[in-house]
C-alpha positions in Angstrom: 0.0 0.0 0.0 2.7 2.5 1.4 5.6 1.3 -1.7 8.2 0.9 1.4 8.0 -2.9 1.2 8.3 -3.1 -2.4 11.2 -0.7 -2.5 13.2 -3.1 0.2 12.2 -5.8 -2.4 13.9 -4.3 -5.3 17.3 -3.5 -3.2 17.6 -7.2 -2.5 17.0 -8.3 -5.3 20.4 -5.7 -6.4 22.3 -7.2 -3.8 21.5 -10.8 -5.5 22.3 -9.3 -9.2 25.8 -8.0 -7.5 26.5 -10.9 -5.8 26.2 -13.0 -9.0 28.1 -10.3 -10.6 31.2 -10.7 -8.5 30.6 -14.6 -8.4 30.8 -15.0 -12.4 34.3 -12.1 -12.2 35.8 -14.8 -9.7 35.0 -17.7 -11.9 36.5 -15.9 -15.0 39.9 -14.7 -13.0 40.0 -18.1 -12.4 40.0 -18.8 -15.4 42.7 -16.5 -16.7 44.7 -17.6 -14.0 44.9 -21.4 -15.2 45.7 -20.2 -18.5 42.6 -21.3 -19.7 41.3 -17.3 -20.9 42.8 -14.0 -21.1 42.3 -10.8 -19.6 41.0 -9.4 -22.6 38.5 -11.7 -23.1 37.2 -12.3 -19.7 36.5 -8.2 -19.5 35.2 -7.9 -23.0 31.2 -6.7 -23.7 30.7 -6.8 -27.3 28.4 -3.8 -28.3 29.3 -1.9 -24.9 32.8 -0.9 -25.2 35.3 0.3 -27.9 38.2 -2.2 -28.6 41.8 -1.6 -29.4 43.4 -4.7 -31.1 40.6 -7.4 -29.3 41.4 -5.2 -25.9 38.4 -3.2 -24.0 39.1 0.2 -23.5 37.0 1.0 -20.3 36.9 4.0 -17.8 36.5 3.9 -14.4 33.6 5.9 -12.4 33.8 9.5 -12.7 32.0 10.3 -9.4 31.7 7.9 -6.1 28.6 6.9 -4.8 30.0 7.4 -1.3 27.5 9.7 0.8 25.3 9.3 -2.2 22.3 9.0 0.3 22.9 11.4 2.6 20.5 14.2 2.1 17.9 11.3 2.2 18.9 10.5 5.6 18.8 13.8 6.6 15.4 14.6 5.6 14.3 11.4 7.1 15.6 12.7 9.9 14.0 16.0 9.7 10.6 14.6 9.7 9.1 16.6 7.4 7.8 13.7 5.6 5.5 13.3 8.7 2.1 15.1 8.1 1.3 17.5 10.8 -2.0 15.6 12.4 1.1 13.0 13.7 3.7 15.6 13.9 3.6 16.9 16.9 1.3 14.3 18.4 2.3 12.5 21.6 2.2 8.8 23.0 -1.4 8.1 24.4 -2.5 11.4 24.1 -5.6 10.9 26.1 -4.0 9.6 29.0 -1.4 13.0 29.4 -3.5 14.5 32.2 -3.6 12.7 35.5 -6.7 11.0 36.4 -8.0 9.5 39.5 -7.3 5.1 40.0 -10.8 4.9 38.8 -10.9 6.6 35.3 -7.5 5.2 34.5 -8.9 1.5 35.8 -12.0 2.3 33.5 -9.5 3.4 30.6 -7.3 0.2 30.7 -10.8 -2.0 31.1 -12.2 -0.1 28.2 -9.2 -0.7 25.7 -8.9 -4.4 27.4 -12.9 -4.7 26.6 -12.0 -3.5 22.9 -9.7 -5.8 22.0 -11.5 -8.7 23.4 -15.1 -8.2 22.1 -15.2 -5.4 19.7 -13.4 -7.4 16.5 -13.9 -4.6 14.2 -11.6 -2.8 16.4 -9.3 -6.0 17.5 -9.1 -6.3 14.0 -7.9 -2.5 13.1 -5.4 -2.4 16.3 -4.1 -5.6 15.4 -3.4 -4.2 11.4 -2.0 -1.3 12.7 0.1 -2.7 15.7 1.7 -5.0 13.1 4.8 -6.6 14.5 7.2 -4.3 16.0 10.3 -6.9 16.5 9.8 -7.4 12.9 10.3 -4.0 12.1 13.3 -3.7 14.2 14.4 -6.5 13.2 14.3 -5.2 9.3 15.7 -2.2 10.1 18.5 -3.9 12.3 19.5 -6.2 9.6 19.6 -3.4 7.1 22.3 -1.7 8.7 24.4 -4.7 9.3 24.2 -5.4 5.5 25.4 -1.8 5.0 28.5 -2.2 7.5 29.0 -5.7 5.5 28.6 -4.1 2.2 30.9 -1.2 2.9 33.6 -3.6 4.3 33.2 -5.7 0.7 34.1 -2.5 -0.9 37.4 -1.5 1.2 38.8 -4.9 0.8 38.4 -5.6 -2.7 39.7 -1.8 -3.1 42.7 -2.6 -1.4 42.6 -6.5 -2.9 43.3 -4.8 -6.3 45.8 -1.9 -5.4 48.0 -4.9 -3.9 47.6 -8.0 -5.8 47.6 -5.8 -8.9 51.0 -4.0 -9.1 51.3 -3.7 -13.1 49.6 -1.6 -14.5 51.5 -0.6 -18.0 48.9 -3.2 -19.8 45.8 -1.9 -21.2 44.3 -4.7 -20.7 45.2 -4.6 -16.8 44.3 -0.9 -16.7 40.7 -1.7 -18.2 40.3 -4.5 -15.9 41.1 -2.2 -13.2 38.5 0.1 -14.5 36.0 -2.1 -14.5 36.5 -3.2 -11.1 36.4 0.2 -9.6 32.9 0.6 -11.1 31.9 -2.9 -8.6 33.7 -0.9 -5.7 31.3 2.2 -6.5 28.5 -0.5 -6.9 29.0 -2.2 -3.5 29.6 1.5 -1.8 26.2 2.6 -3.7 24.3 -0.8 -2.3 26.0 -0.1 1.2 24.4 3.8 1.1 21.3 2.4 -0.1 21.2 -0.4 2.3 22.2 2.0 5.5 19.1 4.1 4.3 16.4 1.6 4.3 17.7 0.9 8.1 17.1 3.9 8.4 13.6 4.5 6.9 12.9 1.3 8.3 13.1 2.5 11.7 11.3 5.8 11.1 8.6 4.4 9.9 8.3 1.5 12.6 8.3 4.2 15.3 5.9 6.2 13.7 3.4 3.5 13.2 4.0 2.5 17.1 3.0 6.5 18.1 0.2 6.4 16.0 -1.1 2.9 17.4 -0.5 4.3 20.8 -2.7 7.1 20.1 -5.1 5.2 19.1 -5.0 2.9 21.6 -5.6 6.0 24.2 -8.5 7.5 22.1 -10.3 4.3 22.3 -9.4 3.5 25.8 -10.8 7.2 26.9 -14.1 6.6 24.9 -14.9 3.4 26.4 -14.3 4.7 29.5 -16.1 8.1 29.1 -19.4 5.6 27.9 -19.0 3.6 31.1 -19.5 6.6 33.0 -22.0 7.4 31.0 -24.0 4.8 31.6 -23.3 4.5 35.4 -23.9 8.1 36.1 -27.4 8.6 37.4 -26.8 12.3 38.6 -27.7 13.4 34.8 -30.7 13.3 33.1 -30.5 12.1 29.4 -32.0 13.9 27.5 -32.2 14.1 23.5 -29.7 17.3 23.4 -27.2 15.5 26.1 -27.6 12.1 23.7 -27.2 13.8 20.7 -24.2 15.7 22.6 -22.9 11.9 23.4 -23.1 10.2 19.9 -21.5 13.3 19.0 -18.3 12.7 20.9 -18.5 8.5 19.9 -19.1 10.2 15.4 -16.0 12.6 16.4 -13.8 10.0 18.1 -13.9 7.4 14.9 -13.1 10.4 12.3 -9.8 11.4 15.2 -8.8 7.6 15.0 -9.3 7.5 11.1 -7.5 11.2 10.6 -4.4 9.6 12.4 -4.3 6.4 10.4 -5.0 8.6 7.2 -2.3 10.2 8.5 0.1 7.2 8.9 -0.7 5.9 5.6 0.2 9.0 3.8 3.6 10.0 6.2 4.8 6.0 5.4 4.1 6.6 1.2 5.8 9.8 1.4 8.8 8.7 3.3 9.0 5.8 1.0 9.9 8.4 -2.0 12.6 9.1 0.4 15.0 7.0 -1.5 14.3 8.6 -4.6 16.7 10.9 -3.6 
């Protein structure tokens, strides 16, 4: 719904393409080591690179990708992607003021009550509590795949500036080349990767404010109607009834504004890694 799930999707599925990447350049410098191919042809693309006597010609990366996500983290950070209904909205809002033992026994009760026998609203809580550990457990793994990552790309750096001394050859010098565009790609995945930990967690605490919210709206109605119905110092009459469903119509359109509000925070910080 939100586009954040589908976006983690396509990143592992780059980390699969580079890993096969750097399998099948292993298997072909193995190759070339037994004698079996040469350079030349191991780092050869017919149709993607101009030759000089059978030998690629090939340039290394004119920028790195190192910081390339940056400015997403910060404006993750920022929080502007959060819409104002949740901005500045606190943890169980409508327990903030302190209340006697009774009201805050009727409020517990109430939300207890809610999710046991109410399944329309069981149902809701339990969609938008979704599984926290999960959540920090994604965002978690993210950034040990980005420390991994970014490790990868320092030692095959230094892997080539050592075991490759020679480099008069053009062939050497285009293999070089080429292999300095998979140190940019695993610095690019490890950016990437430390932003969806990132995002990940951002949007994981968010949905955990909002359910708290939501969890204390419901919790204060159901206790505000048990009081109304135990409280026989007040007569009912149409205009305090009317007053009554009232409150109930205006509590459901608070808990569907913050949920709206979720929705549309989670897709827009999901464009976050559009850069």
């Amino acid at each position: 719904m939100t586009g954040l799930a589908d976006r983690h999707t396509r990143h592992q599925e780059l980390l699969a393409f580079g890993e096969e990447s750097l399998r099948f350049a292993a298997d072909d410098l193995r190759a070339v080591a037994s004698g079996v191919r040469e350079l030349k042809e191991v780092i050869r693309r017919d149709g993607e690179v101009e030759t000089r006597d059978g030998t690629p010609v090939i340039e290394g990366p004119s920028d790195s990708l190192r910081g390339c996500m940056d400015s997403v983290i910060t404006r993750v950070r920022d929080r502007e992607w959060v819409e104002p209904h949740l901005a500045d909205a606190a943890p169980v809002a409508e327990f903030a003021a302190p209340v006697d033992e009774l009201t805050a026994a009727l409020r517990a009760g109430g939300l207890r009550y809610a999710m046991t026998c109410v399944e329309p609203l069981r149902r809701m809580l339990d969609d938008l509590t979704g599984a926290p550990d999960v959540v920090a457990a994604q965002a978690a793994s993210w950034h040990a795949i980005g420390i991994d990552l970014a490790q990868l790309a320092v030692f095959l750096q230094e892997c080539l500036d050592r075991d490759v001394p020679r480099r008069d050859r053009l062939d050497v010098r285009s293999y070089l080349a080429l292999m300095a565009r998979n140190v940019e790609g695993l610095i690019g995945c490890a950016e990437i990767a430390e932003a969806n930990a990132v995002i990940t967690k951002a949007a994981g605490d968010l949905i955990l404010l909002t359910r708290d919210i939501v969890r204390g709206v419901i919790g204060h109605l159901f206790a505000t109607t048990i009081v109304w119905t135990f409280d026989t110092s007040t007569v009912v009459t149409r205009r305090v009834m009317a007053a009554r469903l009232g409150i109930v119509v205006a509590t459901s359109w608070r808990i569907h504004a913050y949920i709206s509000a979720l929705t549309t925070s989670i897709i827009t910080l999901s464009r976050s890694l559009d850069g």
